[in-house]
C-alpha positions in Angstrom: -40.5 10.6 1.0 -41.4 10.2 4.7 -39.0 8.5 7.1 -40.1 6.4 10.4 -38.2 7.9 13.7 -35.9 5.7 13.7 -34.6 6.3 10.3 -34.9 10.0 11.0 -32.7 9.7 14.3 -30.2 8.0 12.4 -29.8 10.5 9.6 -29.2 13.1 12.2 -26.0 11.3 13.4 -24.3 11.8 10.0 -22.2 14.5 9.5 -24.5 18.0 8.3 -21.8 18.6 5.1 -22.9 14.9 3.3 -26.6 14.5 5.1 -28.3 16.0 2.2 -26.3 13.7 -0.3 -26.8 10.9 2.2 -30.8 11.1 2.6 -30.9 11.5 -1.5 -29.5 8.0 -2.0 -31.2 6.6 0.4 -34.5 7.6 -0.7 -33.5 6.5 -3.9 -32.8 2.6 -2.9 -36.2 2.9 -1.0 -38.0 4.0 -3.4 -36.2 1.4 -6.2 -37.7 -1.3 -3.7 -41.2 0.5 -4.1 -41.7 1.9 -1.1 -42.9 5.0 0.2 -41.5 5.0 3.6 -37.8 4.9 4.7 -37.2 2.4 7.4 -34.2 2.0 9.8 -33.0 -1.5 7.2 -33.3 0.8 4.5 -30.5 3.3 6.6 -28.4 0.1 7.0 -29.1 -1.7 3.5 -27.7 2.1 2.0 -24.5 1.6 4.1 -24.1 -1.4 2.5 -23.9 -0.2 -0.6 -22.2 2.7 -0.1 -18.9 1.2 2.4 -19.2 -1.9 1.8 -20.5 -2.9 4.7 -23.3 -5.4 5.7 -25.7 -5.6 8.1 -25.5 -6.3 11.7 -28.4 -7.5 14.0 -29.0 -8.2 17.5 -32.5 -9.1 19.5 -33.0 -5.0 19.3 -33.1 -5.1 15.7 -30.6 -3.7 13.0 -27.7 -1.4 14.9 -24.7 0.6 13.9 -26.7 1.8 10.9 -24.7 4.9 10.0 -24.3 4.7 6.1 -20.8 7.2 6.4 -19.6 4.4 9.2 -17.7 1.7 9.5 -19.6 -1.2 11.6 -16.5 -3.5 13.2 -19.2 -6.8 12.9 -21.1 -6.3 9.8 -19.4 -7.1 6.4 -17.6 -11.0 5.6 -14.2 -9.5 4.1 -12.5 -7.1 6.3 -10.2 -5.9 3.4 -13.1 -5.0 0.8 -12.1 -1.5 1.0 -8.7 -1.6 1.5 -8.6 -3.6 -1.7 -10.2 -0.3 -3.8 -6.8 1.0 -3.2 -4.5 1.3 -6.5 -1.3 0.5 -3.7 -3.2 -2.5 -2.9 -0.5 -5.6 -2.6 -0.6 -9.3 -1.2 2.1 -11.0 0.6 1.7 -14.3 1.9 -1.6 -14.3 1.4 -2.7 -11.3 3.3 -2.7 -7.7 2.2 1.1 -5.9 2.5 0.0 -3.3 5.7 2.9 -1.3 4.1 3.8 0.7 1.0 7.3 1.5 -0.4 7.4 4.4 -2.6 10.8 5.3 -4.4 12.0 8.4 -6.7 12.5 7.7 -10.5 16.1 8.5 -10.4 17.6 5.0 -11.1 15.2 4.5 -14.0 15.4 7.6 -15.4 19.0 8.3 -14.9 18.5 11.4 -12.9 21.6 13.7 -12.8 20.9 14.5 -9.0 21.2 10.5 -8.3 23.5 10.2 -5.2 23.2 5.8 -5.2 20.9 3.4 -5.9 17.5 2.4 -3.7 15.9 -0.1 -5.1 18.5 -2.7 -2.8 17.0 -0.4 0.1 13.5 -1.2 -0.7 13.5 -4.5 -1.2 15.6 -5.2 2.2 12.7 -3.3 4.0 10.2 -5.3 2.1 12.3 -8.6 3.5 12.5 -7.2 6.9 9.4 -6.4 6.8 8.3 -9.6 5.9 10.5 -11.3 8.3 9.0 -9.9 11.4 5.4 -10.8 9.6 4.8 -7.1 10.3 1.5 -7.2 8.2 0.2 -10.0 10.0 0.6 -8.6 13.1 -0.7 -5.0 12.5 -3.9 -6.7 11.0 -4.4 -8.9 13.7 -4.3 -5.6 16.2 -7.4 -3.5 13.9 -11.2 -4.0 14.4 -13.6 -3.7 11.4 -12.6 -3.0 7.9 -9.0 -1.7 7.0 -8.5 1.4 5.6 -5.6 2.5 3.1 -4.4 5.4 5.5 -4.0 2.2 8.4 -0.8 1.1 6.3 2.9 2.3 6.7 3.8 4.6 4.4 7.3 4.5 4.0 9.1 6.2 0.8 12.7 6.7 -0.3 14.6 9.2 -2.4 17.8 9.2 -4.1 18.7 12.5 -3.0 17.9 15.5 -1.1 15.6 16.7 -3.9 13.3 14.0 -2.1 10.9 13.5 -5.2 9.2 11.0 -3.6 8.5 13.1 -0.7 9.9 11.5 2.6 9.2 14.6 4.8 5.3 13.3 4.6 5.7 10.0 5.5 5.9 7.6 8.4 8.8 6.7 7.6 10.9 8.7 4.8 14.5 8.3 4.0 16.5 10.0 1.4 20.4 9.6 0.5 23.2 12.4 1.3 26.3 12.6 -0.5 28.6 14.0 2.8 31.2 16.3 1.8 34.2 17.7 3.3 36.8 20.3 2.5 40.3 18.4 2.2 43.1 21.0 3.0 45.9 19.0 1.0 44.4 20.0 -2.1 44.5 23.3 -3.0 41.6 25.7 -4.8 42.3 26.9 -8.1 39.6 29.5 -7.6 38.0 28.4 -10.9 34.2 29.1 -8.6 32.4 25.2 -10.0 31.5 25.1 -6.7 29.6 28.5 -6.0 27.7 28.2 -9.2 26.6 24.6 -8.1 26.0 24.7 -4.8 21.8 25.9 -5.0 22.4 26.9 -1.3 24.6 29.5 -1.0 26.9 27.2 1.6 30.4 27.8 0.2 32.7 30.6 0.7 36.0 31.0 -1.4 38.3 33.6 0.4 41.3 34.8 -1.4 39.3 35.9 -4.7 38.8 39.0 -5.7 35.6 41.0 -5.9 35.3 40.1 -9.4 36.1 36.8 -9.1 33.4 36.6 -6.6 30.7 38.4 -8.5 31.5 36.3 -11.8 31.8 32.9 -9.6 35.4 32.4 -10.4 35.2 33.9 -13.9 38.8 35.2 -14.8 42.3 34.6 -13.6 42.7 33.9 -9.9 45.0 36.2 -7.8 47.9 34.9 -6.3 47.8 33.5 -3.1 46.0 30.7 -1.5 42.4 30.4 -2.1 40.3 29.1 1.3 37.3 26.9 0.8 34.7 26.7 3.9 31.5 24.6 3.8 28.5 26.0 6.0 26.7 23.0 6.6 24.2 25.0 8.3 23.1 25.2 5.0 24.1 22.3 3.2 21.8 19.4 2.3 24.6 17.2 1.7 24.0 16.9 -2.0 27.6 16.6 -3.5 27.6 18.5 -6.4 29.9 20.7 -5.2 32.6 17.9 -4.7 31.2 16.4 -8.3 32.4 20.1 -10.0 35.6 20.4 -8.6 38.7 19.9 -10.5 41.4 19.6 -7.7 39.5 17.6 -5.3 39.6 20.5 -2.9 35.8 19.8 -2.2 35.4 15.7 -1.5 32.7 13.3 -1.0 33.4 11.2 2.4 30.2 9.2 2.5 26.8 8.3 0.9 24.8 7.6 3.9 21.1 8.2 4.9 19.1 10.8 6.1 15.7 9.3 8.0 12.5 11.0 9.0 9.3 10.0 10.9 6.0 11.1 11.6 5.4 13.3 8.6 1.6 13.0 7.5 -1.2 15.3 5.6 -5.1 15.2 6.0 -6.6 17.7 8.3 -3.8 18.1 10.5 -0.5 17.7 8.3 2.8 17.7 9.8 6.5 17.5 8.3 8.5 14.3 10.1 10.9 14.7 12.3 14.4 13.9 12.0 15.5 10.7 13.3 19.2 10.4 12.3 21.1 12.3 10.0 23.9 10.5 8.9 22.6 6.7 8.8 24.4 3.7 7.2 22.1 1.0 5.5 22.2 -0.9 8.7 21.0 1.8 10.8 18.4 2.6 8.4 16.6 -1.1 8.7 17.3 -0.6 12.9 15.3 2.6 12.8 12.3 0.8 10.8 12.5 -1.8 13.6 12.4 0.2 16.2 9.7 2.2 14.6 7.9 -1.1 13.6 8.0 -2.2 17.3 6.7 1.0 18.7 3.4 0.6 16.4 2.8 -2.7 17.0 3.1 -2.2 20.6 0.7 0.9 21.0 -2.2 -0.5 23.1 -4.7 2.2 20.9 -4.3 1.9 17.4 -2.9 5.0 16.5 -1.6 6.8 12.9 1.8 6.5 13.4 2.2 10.2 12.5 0.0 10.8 16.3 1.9 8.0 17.5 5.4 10.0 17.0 3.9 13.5 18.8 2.6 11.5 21.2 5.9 9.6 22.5 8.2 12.3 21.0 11.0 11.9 18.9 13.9 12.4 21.7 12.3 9.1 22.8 12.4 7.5 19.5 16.4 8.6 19.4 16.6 7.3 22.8 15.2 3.6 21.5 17.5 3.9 18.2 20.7 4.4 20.0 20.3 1.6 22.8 19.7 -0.7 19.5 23.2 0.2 18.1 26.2 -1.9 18.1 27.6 -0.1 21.3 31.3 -0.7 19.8 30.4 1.9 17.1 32.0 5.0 17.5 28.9 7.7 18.1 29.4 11.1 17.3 26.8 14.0 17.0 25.9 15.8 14.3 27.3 18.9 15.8 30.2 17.2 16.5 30.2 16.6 12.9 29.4 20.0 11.6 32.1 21.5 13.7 35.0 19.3 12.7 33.8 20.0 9.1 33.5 16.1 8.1 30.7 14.2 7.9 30.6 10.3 8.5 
């Protein structure tokens, strides 16, 4: 089928990899009209079609005809597409510019469950909410929404992170903290070797046996020395869950939070935020999070937004937010005093 020049100049702007698809369907809706030549509204009609789109005139005639585009004036409903999306949800009235993914674990009594997150996700929804967050992040986009312009936001019960914070905008996950309490002394029994999937506790005072069998066998006499390396720990707790004397002890369930993660072409794992959050702190670091993407002059993914201002810069916002009257101390701090708060 032949194509007029301006048809032909416009199917040389789509991307070479779907041009041949592209020119294929658009012949076809021509030539379902009956006719023999492709025209520039046939280009624009097949957008239509294909994104939803409509069509958009001016006293030059029909512009922004790219079928693969999205044209910011053509089209009546700006959320057509966005509402393709199996996550789509309505709040107040206009589409939620967020989702809230959360592991299984509290429905399927998971035996790595650390505590419950479905209180979490809801209090992000009302925060959320509160702020109007949705309103305002639509009222900041041109043209048609996409899926990919929400928040993604996702939760996990425990460090097994099923529901895969580390690739979100905003991931959190649930430590158990754990300590070695020196009042209580080892039996030697080894629970805690053959649970610990990391290889972060170290028993002294066994013998070479007792070490290769896990604490198989009768213990030697003496004192038995537990040390945690939390270099390696993921703050699980089944160590402390395993062990008899309470030698090994949970001190906290707090929160571990991560921004910036992403996939598509350039993927990227999110950064840590803070390590050792309480609820509060969690729903502080969503605001401040929240306040930086509504306040980016470009629209941004929030994932580009993070690289761009850098996370040392997000910390820097999160801790002039805190109650000042909290006592702060560093996760080094932490690690080196060998308890975790």
């Amino acid at each position: 089928m032949e194509w007029d020049e301006e048809a032909s100049s416009r199917l040389e702007k789509i991307p070479i990899f779907v041009r041949r698809m592209a020119r294929s369907k658009i012949e076809k809706r021509a030539s379902d009209k009956g006719k023999n030549i492709v025209t520039l509204e046939d280009v624009e009609d097949a957008k239509a079609g294909f994104m939803g789109t409509g069509s958009a005139k001016s006293d030059k005639g029909v512009i922004n005809a790219n079928p693969f585009s999205l044209d910011s004036k053509a089209g009546e409903d700006k959320f057509e597409i966005l509402k393709r999306s199996k996550e789509y949800e309505v709040e107040d009235g206009l589409p939620a510019m967020y989702t809230i993914e959360i592991c299984r674990g509290e429905d399927v009594e998971c035996p790595f469950l650390i505590a419950e997150i479905k209180g979490l996700r809801q209090k992000m929804k009302d925060r959320l909410k509160e702020i109007e967050f949705s309103k305002k992040l639509i009222s900041r986009i041109d043209g048609k929404i996409l899926p990919h312009q929400r928040l993604k936001i996702a939760i996990a019960s425990c460090p097994n992170c099923c529901s895969m914070p580390q690739i979100r905008d905003f991931g959190v996950h649930v430590r158990a903290t754990v300590s070695v309490d020196e009042d209580f002394e080892c039996n030697g029994c080894g629970n805690c070797l053959r649970a610990c999937k990391e290889g972060a506790i170290r028993i002294t005072g066994m013998s070479n046996e007792q070490r290769e069998e896990a604490g198989d066998g009768q213990p030697e006499n003496g004192k038995k020395v537990v040390t945690i390396n939390y270099d390696r720990c993921v703050h699980c707790g089944l160590c402390a869950e395993v062990c008899p004397t309470g030698t090994i002890k949970t001190d906290k369930k707090c929160f571990r939070v991560m921004i910036g993660g992403k996939l598509g072409r350039h993927p990227r794992f999110a950064d840590d935020l803070t390590g050792f959050a309480d609820e509060s702190e969690v729903l502080k670091a969503l605001d401040v999070c929240v306040d930086a993407l509504l306040n980016e002059k470009k629209e941004k993914r929030f994932g580009e937004l993070v690289r761009k201002i850098g996370i040392e810069e997000f910390k820097r916002r999160l801790n002039g937010n805190k109650d000042l009257s909290r006592e702060q101390v560093s996760d080094k701090e932490i690690a080196h005093s060998g308890v975790h708060n």
